[in-house]
C-alpha positions in Angstrom: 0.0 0.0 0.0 2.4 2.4 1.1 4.6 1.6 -2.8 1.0 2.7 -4.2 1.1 6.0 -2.1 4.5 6.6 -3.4 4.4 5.7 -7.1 0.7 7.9 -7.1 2.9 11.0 -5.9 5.9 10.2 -8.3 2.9 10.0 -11.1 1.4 13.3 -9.9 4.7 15.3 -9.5 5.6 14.5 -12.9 2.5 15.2 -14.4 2.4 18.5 -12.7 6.1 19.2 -13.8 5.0 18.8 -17.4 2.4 21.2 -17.0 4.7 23.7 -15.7 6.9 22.7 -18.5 4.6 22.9 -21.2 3.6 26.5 -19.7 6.0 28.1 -18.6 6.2 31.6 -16.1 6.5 34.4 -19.2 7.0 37.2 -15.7 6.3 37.5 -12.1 5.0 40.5 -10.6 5.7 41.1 -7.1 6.7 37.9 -7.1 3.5 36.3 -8.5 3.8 34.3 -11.2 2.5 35.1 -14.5 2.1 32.1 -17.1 2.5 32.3 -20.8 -1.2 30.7 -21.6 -2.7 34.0 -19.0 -0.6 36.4 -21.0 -1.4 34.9 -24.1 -5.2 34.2 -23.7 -5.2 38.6 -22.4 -3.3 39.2 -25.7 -5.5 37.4 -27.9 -8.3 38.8 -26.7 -7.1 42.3 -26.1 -4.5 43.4 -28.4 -6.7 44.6 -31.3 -8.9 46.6 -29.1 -6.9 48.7 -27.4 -4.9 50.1 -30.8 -5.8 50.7 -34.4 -2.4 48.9 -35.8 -1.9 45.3 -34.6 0.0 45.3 -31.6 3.5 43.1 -31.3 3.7 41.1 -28.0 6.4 43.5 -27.1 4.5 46.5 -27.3 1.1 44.7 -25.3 3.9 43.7 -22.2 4.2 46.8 -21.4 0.3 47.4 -20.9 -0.4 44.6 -19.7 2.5 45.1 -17.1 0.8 48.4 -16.1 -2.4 46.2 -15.6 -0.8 43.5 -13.5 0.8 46.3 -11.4 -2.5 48.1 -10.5 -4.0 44.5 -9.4 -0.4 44.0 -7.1 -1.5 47.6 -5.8 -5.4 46.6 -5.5 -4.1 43.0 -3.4 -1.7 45.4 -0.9 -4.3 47.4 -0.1 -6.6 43.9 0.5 -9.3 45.2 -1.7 -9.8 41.5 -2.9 -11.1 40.8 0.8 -14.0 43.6 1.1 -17.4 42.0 1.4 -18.6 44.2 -1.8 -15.8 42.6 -3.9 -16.5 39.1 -3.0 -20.3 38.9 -3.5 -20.0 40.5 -6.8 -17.2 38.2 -8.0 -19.0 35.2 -5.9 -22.1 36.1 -8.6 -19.9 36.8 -11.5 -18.0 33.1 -11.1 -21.6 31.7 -10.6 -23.7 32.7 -13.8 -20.3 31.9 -16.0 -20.0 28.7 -14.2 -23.5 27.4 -15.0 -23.0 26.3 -18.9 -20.4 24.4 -17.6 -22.7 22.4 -14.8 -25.8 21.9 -17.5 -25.9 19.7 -20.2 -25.4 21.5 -23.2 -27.4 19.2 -25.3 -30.1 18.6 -23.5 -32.1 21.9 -23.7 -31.4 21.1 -27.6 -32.8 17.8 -27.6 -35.4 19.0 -25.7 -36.9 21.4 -28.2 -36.1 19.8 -30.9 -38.2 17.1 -29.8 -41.8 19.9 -29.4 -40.4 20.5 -32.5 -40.5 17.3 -34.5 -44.0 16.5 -32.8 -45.7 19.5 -33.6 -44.1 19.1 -37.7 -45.6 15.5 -37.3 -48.9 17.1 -36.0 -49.1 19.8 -38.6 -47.9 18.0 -41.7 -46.7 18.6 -45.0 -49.2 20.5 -45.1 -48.7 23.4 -43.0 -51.3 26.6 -42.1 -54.0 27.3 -44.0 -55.7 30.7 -43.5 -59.4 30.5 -44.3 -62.6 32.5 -43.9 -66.1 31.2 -43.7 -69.8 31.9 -43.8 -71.5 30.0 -41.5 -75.1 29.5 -40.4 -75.7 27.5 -37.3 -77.5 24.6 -37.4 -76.6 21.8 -34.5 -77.8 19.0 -35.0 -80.7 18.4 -32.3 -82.0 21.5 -33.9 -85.6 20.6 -35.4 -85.8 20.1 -39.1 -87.3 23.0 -40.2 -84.3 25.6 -39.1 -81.5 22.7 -40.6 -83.3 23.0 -43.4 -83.6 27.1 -43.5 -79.9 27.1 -42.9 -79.0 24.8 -45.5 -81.3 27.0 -47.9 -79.2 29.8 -46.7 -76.0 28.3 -47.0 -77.3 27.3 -51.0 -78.6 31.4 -51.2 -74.6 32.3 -50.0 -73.0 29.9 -52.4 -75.0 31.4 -55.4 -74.4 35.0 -54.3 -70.6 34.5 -54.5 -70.4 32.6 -57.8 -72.1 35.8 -59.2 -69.0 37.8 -58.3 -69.8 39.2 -54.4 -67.8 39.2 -51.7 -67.7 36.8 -48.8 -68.1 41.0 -46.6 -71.4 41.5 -49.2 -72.8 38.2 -48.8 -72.2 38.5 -44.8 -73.8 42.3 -44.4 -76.5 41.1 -46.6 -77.2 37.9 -44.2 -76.8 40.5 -41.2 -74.0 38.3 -40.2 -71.3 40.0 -37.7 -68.1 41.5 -39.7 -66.0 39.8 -37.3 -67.6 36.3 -38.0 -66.2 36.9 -41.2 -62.7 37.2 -40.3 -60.0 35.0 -41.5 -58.2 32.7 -39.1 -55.4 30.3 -39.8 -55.8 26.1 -38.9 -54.1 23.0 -39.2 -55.2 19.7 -39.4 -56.3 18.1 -36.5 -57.7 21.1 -35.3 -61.2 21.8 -37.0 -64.2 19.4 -37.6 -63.2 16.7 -40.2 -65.9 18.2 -42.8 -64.6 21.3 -42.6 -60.6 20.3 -42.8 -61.8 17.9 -46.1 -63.3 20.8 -47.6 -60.9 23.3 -46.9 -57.7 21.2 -47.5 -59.0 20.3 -50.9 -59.1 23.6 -52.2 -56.5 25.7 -53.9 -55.7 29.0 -52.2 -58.0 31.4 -53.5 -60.6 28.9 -54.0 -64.0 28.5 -52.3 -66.0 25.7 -51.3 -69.9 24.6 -52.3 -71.9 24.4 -48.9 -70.8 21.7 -46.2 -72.9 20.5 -43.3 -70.7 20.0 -40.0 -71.8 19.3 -36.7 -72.4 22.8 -36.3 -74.0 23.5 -38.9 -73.4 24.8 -43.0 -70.7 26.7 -44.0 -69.5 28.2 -47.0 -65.4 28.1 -46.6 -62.4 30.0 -48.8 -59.2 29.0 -48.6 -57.2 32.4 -49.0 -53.2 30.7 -48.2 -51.2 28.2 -47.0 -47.6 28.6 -45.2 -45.4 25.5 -44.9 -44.8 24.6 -41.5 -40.7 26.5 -40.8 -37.6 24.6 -40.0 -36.5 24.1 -36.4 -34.6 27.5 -36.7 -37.1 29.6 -37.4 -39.0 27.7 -34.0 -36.2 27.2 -32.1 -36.7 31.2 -30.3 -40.3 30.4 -29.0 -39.6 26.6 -28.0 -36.6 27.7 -25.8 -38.3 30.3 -24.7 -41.3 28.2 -23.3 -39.2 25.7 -22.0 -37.2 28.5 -19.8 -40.7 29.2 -18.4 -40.9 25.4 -17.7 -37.8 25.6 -15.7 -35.8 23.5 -18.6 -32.5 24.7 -17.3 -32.8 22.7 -13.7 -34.1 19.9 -15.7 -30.8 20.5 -17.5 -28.7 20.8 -14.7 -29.6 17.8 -12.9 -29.0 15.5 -16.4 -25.5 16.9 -15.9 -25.8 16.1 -12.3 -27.0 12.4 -12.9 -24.0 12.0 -15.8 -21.3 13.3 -13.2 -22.2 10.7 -10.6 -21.5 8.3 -13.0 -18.4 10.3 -14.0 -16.8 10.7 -10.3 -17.6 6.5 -9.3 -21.6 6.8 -8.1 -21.8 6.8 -4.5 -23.0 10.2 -4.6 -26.2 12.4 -5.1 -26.2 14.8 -8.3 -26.3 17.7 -6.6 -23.2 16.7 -4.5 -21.8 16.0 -8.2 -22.4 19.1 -9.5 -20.7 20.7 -6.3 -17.9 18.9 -6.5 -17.5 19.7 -10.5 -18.3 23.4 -9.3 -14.8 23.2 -7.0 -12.8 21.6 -10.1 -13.8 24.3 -12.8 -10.5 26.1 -12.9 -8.4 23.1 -12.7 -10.6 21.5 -15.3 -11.1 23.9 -18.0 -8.4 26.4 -18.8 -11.0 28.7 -20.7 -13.0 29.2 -17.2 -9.4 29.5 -15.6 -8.8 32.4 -17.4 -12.1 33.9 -17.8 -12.1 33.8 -13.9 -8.8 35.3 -13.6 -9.7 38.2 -16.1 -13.0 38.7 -14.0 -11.2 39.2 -10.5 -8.3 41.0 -11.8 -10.9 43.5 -13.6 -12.9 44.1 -10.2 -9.5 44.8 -8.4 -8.5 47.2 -11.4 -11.6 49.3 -11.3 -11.6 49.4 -7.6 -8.2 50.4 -7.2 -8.1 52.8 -10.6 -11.1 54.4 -8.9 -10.0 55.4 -5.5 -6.4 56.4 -7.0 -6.9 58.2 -10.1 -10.9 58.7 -11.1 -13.0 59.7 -7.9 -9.7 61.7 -6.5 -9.1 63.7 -10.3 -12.4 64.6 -10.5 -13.1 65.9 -6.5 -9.2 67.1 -6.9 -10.6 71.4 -7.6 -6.9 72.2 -5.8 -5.3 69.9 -8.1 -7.2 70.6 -10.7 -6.7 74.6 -10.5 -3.0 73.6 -10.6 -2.9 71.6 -13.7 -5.0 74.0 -15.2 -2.4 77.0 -14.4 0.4 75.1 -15.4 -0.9 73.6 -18.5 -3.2 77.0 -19.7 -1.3 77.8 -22.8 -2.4 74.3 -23.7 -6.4 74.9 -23.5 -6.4 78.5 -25.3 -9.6 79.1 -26.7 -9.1 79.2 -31.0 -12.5 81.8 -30.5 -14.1 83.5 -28.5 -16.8 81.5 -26.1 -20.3 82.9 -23.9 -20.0 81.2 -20.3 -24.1 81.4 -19.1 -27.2 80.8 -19.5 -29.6 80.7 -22.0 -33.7 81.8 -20.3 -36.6 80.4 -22.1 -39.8 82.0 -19.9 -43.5 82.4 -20.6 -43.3 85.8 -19.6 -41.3 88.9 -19.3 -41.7 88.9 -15.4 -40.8 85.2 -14.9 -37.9 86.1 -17.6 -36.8 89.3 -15.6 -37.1 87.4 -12.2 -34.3 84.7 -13.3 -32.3 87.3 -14.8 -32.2 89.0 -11.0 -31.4 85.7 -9.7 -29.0 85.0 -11.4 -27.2 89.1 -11.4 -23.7 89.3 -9.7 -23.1 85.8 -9.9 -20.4 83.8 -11.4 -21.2 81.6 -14.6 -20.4 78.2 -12.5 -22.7 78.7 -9.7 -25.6 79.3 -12.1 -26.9 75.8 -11.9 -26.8 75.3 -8.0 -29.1 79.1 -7.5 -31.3 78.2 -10.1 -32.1 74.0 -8.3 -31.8 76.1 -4.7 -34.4 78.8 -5.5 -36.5 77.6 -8.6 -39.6 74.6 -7.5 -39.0 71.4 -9.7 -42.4 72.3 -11.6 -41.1 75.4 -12.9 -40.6 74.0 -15.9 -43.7 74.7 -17.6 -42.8 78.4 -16.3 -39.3 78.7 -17.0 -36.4 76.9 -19.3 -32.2 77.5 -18.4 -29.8 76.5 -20.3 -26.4 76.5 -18.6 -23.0 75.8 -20.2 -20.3 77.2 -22.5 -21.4 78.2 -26.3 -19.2 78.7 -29.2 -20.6 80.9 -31.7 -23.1 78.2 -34.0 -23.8 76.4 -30.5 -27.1 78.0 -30.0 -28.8 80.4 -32.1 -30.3 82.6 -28.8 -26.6 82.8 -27.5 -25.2 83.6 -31.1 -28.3 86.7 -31.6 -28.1 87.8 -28.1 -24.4 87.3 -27.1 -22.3 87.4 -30.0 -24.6 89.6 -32.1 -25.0 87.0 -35.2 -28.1 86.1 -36.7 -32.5 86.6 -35.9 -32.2 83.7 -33.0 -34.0 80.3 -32.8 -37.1 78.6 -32.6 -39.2 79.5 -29.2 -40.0 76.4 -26.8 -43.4 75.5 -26.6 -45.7 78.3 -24.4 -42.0 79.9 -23.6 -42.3 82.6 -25.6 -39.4 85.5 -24.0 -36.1 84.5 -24.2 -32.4 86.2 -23.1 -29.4 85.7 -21.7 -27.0 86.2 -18.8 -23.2 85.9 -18.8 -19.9 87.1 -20.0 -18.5 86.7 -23.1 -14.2 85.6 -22.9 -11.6 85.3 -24.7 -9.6 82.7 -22.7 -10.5 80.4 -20.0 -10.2 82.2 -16.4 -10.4 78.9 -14.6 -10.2 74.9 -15.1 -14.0 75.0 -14.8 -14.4 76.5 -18.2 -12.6 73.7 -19.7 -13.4 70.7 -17.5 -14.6 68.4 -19.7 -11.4 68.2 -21.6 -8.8 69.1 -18.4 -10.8 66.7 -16.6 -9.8 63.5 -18.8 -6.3 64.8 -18.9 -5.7 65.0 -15.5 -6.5 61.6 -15.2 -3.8 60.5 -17.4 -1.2 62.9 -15.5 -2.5 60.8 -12.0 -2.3 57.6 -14.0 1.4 58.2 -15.2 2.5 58.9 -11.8 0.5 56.2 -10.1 2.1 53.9 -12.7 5.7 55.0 -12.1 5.6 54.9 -8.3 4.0 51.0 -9.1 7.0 50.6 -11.2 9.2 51.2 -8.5 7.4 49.6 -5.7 7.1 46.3 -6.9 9.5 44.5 -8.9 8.6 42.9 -12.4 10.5 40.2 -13.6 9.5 39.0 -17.6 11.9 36.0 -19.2 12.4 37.5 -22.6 12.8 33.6 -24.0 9.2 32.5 -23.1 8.0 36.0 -24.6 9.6 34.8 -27.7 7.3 31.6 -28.0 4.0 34.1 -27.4 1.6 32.3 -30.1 4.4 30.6 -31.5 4.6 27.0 -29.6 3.2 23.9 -29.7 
């Protein structure tokens, strides 16, 4: 027993040696390995989206470096052990982990199955959309009304051969418009006499009177559709069979096959958990799609609290940048930092006006929320921003001087403006948008050099050699 223990350990080093062998460590970061199938499966994937031209290996290292860095960063800090962090990627790894515990046929077979019955049901054949005039005649009904609808049914017959229409012949029988209406059927699904009679006509044909069970009808056949391949079907069937709660049914067939699978001797659903534990090791597709997913949640995290939430609540850094950088955000014209009123009349228009007087630009928006009731709206319009002369016609009549203005809102009928027309941006404000996004990247290129010499990268230049070029 104890040379079985031994020569199972000897058989599971090696195999785990050849592993390593045949997948080498392409870098370590922080002294965490990174293998060339991770690097290569982010590559693949990657490369192409992140840069017009193809990308060389070379050339993606260095981002994906970057990336690996800001997950190292995102581990110090322990953000992978916040509660928020694990019940999202707890959720994440359990919805991509489900086609993997179903079986991936059955739902297939399942349909295809409704499928082929309802074909068999519906024949050759197909759907036939028909219309009828019908007079009502059951048969416990005494002889004397059978025989007046019958006489009826004859009197229909001869009105349509003489060129009327199936709506004519009904108004003039006082029958309902909408007893006339067409309706599509299949065999199987109508009295016999009326399928005989309808199926043996061409479309565009009509029948001579029939008696059924109900009575006596006067039936046109109008089309026919062949009954659609299982693609054309497939969307509904799967559909209903989601409502039928097809995908446990699926799940425990993949249960009941892993039993057999891992020996028996155990109950599907402890099957399926114990396949749920042995998805990384199993499938190096999930492996990787797992690793993507938790070093994407440590990247936002992190790449939130370090550059995005503190550029954009940075105003002291911001002012700074701005200042040192203003030559770089020159104006090429002139610009109208305010608003633009839209009012229903010259007192609400004069009243926002005064509001708004001896105020700067920027604090527009928070006086007119403070001091204006949400339903002012129907009342009174503002506009807020920074217009370039074609941006708005009110700003470029009333501001700039340029044309006869635009076309009024609906019931706001007075319309001005407030503000200052400048040359150059005073402050970052009146180029945030644009100083906003570039101050980002001025965090991110710091952040990324102080990563750079915190933690210590290591790539073998050999294995990066063999990047999509191995066996």
């Amino acid at each position: 027993m104890k040379r079985i223990y031994i020569s199972f350990l000897c058989l599971f080093a090696a195999l785990s040696m050849h592993a390593q062998q045949a997948d080498p460590v392409l870098m370590t970061v922080n002294g965490k390995d990174v293998r060339r199938s991770e690097f290569e499966y982010a590559f693949n994937k990657n490369s192409e989206s992140v840069s017009d031209d193809a990308m060389t290996a070379e050339e993606y290292l260095q981002m994906y470096i970057d990336f690996k860095l800001k997950v190292a960063e995102a581990e110090a800090l322990k953000l992978d052990t916040m509660a928020s962090f694990k019940e999202e990627y707890k959720k994440d790894r359990s919805l991509l982990a489900e086609s993997y515990l179903t079986d991936p046929d059955y739902v297939e077979k399942e349909a295809y199955k409704i499928y082929a019955k309802d074909s068999a049901t519906i024949g050759k054949e197909g759907f036939v959309n028909v219309k009828h005039i019908f007079f009502m005649a059951r048969q416990k009904e005494d002889l004397a009304t059978v025989e007046l609808s019958r006489a009826r049914a004859d009197s229909a017959y001869a009105m349509l051969a003489e060129g009327r229409s199936f709506d004519e012949v009904a108004t003039f029988f006082n029958i309902p418009p909408m007893a006339v209406q067409p309706f599509e059927i299949i065999r199987g699904q109508v009295y016999n006499e009326f399928e005989t009679a309808v199926f043996s006509l061409k479309d565009g044909e009509y029948s001579r009177p029939f008696e059924s069970p109900a009575g006596f009808h006067v039936a046109m056949r109008i089309s026919s559709r062949p009954f659609g391949s299982f693609d054309e079907y497939r969307p509904a069937i799967i559909k209903m069979l989601e409502q039928q709660n097809i995908q446990e049914q699926a799940r425990m067939k993949k249960g009941y096959d892993l039993v057999e699978e891992f020996g028996g001797n155990m109950t599907p659903q402890e099957a399926l958990a114990r396949e749920d534990s042995l998805l990384e090791e199993k499938y190096p597709e999930f492996r990787n799609l797992m690793r993507e997913y938790y070093d994407g949640l440590l990247f936002f995290e992190v790449s939130a609290r370090e550059v995005w939430n503190k550029a954009s609540g940075d105003e002291a850094g911001l002012s700074k940048y701005f200042k040192k950088n203003k030559k770089k955000y020159m104006f090429d014209a002139p610009r109208f930092r305010g608003a633009v009123i839209h009012a229903n009349s010259p007192e609400n228009l004069d009243m926002i006006k005064t509001m708004l007087a001896g105020k700067h630009a920027n604090d527009y928006k928070a006086v007119i929320e403070e001091n204006l009731p949400k339903d002012s709206v129907k009342t009174v319009r503002v506009e807020v921003g920074m217009f370039s002369v074609g941006d708005n016609a009110w700003v470029d009549k009333h501001a700039f001087g340029q044309g006869e203005g635009g076309e009024y809102r609906k019931g706001l009928g007075h319309v001005d403006v407030v503000g200052t027309v400048i040359e150059e941006p005073e402050s970052y404000k009146d180029v945030k948008g644009i100083i906003l996004n570039d101050y980002q990247k001025y965090l991110e290129e710091k952040w990324v050099k102080k990563l750079r010499k915190k933690y210590k990268v290591k790539v073998d230049k050999e294995v990066l050699k063999t990047v999509n070029n191995h066996n």
